[in-house]
C-alpha positions in Angstrom: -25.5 -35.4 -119.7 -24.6 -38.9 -119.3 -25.1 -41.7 -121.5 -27.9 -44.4 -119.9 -24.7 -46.4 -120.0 -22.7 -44.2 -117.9 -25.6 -43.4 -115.4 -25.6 -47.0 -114.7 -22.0 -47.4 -113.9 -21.9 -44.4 -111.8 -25.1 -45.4 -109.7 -24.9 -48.9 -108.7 -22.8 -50.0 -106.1 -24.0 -53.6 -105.4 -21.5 -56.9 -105.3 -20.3 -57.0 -108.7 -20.5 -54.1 -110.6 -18.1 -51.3 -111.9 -18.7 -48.7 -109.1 -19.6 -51.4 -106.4 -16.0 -52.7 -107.1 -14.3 -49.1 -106.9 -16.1 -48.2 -103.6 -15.1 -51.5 -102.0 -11.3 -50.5 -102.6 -11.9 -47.5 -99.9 -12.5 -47.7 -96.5 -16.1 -46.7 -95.8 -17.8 -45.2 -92.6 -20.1 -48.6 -91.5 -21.7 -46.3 -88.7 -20.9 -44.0 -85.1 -18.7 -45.4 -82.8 -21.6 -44.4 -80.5 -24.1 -46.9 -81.9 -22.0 -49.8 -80.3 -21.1 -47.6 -77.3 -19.7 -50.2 -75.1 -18.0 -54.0 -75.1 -20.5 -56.6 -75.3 -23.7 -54.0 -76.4 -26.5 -55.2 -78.6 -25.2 -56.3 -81.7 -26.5 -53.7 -84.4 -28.0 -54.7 -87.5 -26.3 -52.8 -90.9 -26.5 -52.4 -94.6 -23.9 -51.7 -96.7 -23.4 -51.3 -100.6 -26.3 -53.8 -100.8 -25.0 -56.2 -98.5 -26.4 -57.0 -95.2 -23.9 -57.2 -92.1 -24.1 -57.6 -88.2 -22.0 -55.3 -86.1 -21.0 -55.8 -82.6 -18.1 -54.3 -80.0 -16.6 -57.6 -78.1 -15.3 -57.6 -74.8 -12.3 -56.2 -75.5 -13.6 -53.0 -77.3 -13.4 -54.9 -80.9 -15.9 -54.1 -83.8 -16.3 -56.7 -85.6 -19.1 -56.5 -89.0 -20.1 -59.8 -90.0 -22.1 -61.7 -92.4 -25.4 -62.2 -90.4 -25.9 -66.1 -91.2 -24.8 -68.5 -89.0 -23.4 -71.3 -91.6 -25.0 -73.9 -89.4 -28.6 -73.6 -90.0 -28.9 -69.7 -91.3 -30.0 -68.1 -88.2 -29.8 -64.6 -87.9 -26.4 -63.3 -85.9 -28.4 -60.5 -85.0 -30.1 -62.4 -82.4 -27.0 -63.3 -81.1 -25.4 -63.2 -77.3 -22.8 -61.1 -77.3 -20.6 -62.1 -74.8 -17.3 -63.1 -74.0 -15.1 -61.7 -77.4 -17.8 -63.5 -79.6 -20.9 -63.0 -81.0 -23.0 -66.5 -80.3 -25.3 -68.1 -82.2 -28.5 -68.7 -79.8 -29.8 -71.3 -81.6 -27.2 -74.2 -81.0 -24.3 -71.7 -79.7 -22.0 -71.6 -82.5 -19.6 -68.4 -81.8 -17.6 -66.2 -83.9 -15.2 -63.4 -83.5 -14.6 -60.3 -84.7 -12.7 -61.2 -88.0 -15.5 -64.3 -88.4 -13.6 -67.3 -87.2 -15.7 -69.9 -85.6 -14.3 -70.2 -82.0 -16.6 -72.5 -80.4 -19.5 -75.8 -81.8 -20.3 -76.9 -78.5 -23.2 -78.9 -80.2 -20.7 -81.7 -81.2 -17.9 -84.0 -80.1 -14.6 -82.2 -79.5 -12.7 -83.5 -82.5 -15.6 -82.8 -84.9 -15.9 -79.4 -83.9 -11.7 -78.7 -84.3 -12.6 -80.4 -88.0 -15.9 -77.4 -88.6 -14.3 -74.5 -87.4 -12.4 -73.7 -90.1 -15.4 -74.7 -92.8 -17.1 -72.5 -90.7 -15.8 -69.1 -90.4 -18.2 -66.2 -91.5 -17.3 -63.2 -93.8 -15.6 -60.4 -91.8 -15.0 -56.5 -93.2 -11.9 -55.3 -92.0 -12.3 -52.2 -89.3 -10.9 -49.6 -88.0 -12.5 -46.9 -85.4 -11.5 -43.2 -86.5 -12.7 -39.9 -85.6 -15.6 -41.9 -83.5 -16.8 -43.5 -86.5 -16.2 -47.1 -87.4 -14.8 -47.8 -90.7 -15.0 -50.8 -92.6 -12.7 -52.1 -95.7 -14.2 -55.2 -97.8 -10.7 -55.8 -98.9 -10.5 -55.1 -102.3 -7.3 -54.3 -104.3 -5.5 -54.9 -101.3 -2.1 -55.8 -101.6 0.0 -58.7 -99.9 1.7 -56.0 -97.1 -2.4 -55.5 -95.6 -4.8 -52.8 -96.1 -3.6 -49.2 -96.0 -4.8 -46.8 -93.2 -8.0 -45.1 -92.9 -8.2 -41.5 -94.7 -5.9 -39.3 -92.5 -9.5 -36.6 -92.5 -8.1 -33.5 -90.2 -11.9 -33.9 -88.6 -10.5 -37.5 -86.6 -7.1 -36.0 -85.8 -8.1 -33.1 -83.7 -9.1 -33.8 -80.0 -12.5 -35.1 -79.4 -13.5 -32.1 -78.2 -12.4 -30.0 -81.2 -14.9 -32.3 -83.4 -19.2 -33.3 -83.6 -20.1 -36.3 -86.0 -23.5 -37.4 -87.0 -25.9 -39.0 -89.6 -28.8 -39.0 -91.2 -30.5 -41.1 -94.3 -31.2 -39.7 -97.6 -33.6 -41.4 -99.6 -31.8 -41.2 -102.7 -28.9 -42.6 -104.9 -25.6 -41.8 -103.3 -24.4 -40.2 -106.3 -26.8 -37.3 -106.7 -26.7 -36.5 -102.7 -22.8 -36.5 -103.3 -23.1 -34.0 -106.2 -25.3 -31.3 -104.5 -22.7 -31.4 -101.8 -20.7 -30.4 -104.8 -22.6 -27.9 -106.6 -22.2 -24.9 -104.7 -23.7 -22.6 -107.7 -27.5 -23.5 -105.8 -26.6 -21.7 -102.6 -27.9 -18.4 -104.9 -31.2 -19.7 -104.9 -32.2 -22.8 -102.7 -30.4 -21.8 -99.4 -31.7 -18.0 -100.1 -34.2 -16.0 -98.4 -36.7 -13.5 -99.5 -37.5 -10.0 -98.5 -40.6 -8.4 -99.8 -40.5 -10.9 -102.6 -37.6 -11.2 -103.7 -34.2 -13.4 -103.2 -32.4 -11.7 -100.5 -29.5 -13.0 -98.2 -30.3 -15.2 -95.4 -29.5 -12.2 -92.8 -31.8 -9.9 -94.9 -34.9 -12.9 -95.0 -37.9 -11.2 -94.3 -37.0 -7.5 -93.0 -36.2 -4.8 -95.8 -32.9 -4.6 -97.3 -30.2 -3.0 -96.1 -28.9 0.2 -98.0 -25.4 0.7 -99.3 -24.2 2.6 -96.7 -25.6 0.0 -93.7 -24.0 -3.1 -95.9 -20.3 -1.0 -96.9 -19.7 -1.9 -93.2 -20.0 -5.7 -93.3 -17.8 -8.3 -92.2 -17.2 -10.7 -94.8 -18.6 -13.0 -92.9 -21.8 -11.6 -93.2 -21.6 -10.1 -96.7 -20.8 -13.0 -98.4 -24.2 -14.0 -97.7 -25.3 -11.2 -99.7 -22.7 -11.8 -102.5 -23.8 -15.4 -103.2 -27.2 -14.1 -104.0 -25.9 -11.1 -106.1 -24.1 -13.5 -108.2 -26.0 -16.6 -109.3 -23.3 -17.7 -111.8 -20.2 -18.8 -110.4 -16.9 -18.9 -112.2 -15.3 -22.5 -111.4 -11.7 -23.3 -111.9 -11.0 -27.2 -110.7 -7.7 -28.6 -109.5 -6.7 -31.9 -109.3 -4.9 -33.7 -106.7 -3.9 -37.4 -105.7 -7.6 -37.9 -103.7 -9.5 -36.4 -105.7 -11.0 -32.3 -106.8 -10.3 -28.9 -105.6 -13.4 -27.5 -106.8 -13.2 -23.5 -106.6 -16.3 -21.3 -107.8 -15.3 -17.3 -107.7 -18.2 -14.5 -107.4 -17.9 -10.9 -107.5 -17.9 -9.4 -104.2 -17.1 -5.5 -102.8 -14.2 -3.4 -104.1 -13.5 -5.2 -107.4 -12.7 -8.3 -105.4 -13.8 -12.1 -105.8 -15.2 -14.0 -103.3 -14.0 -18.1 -103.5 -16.0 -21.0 -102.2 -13.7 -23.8 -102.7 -15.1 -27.5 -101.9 -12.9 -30.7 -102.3 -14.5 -33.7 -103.4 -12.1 -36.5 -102.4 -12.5 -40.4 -103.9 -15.1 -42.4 -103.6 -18.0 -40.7 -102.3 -16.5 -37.4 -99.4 -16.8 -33.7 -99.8 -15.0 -31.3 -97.4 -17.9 -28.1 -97.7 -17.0 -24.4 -98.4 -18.9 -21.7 -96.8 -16.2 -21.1 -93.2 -13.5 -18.8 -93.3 -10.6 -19.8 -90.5 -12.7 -18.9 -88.1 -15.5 -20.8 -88.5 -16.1 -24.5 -88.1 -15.1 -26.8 -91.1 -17.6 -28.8 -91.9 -17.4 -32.5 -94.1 -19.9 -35.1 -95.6 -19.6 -38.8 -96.6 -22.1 -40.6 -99.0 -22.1 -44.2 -98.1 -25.2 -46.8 -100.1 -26.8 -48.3 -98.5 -28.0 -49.5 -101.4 -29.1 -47.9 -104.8 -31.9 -45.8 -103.7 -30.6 -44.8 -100.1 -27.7 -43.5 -98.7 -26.4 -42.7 -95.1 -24.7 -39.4 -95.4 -21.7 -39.2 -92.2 -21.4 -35.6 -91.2 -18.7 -33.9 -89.4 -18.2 -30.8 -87.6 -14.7 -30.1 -86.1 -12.3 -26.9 -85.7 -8.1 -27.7 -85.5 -7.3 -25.1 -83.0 -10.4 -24.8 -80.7 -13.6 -26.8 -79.1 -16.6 -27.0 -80.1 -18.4 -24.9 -77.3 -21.6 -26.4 -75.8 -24.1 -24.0 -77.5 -22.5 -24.8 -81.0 -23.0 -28.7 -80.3 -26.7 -28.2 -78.9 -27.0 -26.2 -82.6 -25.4 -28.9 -84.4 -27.5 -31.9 -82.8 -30.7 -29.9 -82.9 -29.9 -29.7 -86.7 -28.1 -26.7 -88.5 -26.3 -26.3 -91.6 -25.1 -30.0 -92.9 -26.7 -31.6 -89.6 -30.3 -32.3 -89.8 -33.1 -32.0 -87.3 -33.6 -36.1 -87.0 -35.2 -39.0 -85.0 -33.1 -41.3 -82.6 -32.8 -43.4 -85.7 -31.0 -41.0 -88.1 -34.1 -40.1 -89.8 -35.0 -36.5 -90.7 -38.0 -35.2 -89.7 -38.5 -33.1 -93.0 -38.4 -36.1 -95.5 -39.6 -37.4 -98.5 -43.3 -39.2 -96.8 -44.2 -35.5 -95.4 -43.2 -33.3 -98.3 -40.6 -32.2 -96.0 -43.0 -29.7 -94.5 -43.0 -27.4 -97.2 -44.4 -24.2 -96.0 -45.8 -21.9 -99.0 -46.9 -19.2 -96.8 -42.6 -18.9 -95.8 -41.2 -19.4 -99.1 -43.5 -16.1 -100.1 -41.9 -14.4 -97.1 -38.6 -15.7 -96.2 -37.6 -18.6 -97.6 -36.7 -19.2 -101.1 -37.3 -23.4 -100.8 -40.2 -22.6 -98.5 -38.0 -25.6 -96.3 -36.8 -25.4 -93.0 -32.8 -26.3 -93.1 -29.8 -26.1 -95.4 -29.7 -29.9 -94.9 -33.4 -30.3 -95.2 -33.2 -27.7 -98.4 -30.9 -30.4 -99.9 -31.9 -33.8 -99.0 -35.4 -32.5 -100.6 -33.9 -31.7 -104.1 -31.6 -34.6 -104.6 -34.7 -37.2 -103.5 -36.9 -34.8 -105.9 -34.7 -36.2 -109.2 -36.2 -39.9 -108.5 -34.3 -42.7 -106.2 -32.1 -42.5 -109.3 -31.5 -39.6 -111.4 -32.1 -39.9 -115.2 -28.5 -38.2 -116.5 -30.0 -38.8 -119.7 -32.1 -36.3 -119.4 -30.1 -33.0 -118.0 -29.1 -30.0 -119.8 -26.0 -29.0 -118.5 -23.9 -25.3 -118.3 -20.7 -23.9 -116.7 -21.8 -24.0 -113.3 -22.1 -27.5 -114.0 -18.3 -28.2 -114.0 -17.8 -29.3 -110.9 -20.3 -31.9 -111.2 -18.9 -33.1 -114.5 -15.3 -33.2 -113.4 -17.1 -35.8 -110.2 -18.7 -37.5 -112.6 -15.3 -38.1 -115.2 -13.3 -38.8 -112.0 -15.9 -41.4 -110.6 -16.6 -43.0 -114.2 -12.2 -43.4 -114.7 -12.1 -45.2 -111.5 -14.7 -47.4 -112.6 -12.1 -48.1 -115.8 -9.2 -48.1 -114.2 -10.4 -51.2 -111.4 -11.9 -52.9 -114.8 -8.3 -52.5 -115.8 -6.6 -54.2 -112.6 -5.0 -50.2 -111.7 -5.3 -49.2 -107.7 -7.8 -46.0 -108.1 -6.5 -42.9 -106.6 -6.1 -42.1 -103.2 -7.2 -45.7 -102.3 -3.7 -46.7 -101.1 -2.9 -43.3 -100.0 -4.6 -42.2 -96.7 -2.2 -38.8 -96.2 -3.9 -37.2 -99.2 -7.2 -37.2 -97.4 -5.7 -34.5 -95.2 -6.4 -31.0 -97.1 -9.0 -28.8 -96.3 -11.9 -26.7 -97.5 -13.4 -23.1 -97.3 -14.1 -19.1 -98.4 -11.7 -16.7 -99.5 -11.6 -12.8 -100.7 -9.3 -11.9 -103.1 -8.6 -9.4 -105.5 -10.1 -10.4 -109.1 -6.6 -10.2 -110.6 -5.1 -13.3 -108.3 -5.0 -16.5 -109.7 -6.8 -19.3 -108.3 -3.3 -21.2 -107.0 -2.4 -18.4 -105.3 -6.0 -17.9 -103.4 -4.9 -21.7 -102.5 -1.4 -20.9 -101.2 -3.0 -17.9 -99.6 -6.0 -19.3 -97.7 -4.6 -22.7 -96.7 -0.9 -22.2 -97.1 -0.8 -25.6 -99.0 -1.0 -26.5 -103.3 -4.4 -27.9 -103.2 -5.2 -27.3 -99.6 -3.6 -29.9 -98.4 -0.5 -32.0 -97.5 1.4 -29.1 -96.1 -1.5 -28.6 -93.9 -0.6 -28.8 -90.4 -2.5 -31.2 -87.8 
């Protein structure tokens, strides 16, 4: 558990505070490139670690995000014409540009307007546009030589064809979203299904079980489904590295062997997920406040050596796995107002939540603690180690920007490229050398190829 102390750092990311000042070190998704999908588009309203922003793409292809008062008379930017590499004030046509400068007062004389344009520039974020997602830096820690790069993610290297991106809004601190992504110990029970009663493997939901000779011919693909509800207590070893956790949990799976789901949490607020083997999609979250009780989570889909065929992308934007089933606004269907459609009649019959959705299965939990989680409260046990080592790594960060130190990886966007995912291995290998083995990398990364 967490002191009330402790909880409070780690949960509030507003102007000013501990955690607030750690995340605004990183470089944070704003929103998809796709929301501004053209120069000169409606501007787009956003909301970011407590702060309230306008976004627009000038005529040049630009996005700039913006403090949304004019300083003239405190109209709202949002209401603004977009037009010509500004975004224009409509009430007496003060314009600005993507990095706030005012570039035009046509309201006054000439020589008085050269004398307000400087008084009047507007707070800009710095951006960037990345794996079509914009990305936005409030310039913290940043040294005299500029802001470093964006993360170097393998999901915005590939081709845009290799990758899918999304979003949806969870109703809930960022924190305790960000640490379900981490906990892969509940796949035994909450993504589970049931068979005549009992916890069964999602292939085995609802039908009778397979007998041992039927499952000695699995795929491991297939049978690990079975092994993560055999074994509801994970063995977790965790690695650190210069962005963050290799977090691996080992359960016993066929012929004396161990079957690894290893998940890297990478600083502030990403998780790269377990659950593919090479040749399955990879699969990555991002937690981003919007403010203490909501969060935007940025999901990504992508493969490095094939596309994304058509029927998987209809999956994906339909909602499956991380991706959830969700209005044109981001907004799941399944959500906190509408009990996210808790069906008791399939949780006796096929469903261990009852919930339609991994993501769904998720989002439903994490709200479930409260918009904050009382850390207070919890009584922790090894499966929780993942979530503790988060939760040290987070609080440090918080400590070492108190302290005037860089936190890690924030000036380091090349140790953003590792990667995630299963492994089988015989119970006598060491956890390093499942690493080496399955990504071909120390800590599944850096030596990983693009």
């Amino acid at each position: 558990m967490l002191t009330a102390e402790d909880n409070e750092t780690l949960t509030r990311t507003g102007a000013g505070t501990p955690m607030g000042d750690v995340f605004r070190h990183y470089w944070m998704p704003a929103l998809l490139s796709r929301e501004l999908p053209s120069p000169d588009c409606p501007p787009v309203r956003i909301r970011l670690l407590g702060e309230d922003f306008v976004a627009f793409r000038d005529t040049a292809g630009k996005v700039g995000i913006v403090a949304p008062r004019c300083p003239h008379r405190g109209a709202d930017l949002f209401f603004g014409r977009n037009e010509e590499c500004g975004l224009r004030c409509v009430y007496h046509g003060w314009k600005f540009d993507a990095q706030g400068r005012c570039v035009d007062v046509p309201n006054v004389e000439p020589n008085v307007a050269e004398r307000l344009k400087p008084r009047a520039t507007i707070r800009a974020l710095a951006t960037a546009e990345a794996g079509e997602v914009v990305w936005a830096h409030f310039g913290h820690g940043v040294a005299a030589e500029g802001i470093p790069g964006v993360p170097d993610f393998e999901f915005a290297a590939v081709p845009p064809e290799n990758r899918f991106v999304g979003k949806k809004l969870q109703q809930c601190n960022w924190a305790q979203a960000c640490e379900g992504g981490l906990d892969t110990a509940h796949f035994s029970y909450l993504h589970a299904g049931v068979a005549y009663g009992r916890k069964a493997a999602l292939h085995e939901a609802g039908r009778s079980p397979a007998t041992p000779a039927e499952r000695n011919g699995e795929p491991p693909r297939l049978a690990r489904l079975r092994w993560l509800v055999e074994d509801g207590a994970p063995r977790f070893s965790v690695l650190g590295h210069d962005a963050g956790l290799l977090l691996c949990a080992a359960r016993h799976a066929d012929d004396d062997c161990l079957y690894w789901r290893m998940t890297q949490f990478l600083m502030p607020n990403h998780s790269l997920t377990p659950g593919n083997f090479p040749e399955d999609l990879a699969l990555a979250n991002t937690w981003v406040p919007i403010d203490d009780t909501s969060c935007w989570i940025f999901c990504y889909a992508w493969h490095p050596d094939r596309p994304i065929s058509a029927k998987e992308r209809q999956r994906l934007a339909a909602g499956s796995g991380i991706f959830a089933e969700a209005d044109e606004h981001f907004v799941p269907i399944r959500r906190r107002e509408n009990d996210y459609l808790i069906d008791r009649e399939l949780q006796k019959t096929e469903s261990y939540s009852g919930i339609v959705g991994i993501s769904e299965q998720d989002q439903a939990i994490a709200d479930s603690q409260g918009p904050i989680a009382d850390r207070t409260r919890e009584l922790l046990c090894q499966t929780d180690l993942g979530v503790v080592r988060f939760r040290d790594m987070a609080l440090q960060a918080a400590r070492d920007v108190g302290a005037g130190k860089i936190p890690l990886g924030s000036d380091d966007p090349g140790a953003y490229r590792v990667r995630s995912g299963d492994a089988v291995a015989s119970a006598d290998t060491a956890v390093e050398a499942v690493v080496r083995q399955r990504f071909g990398a120390r800590y599944g990364g850096r030596g990983v190829a693009s």
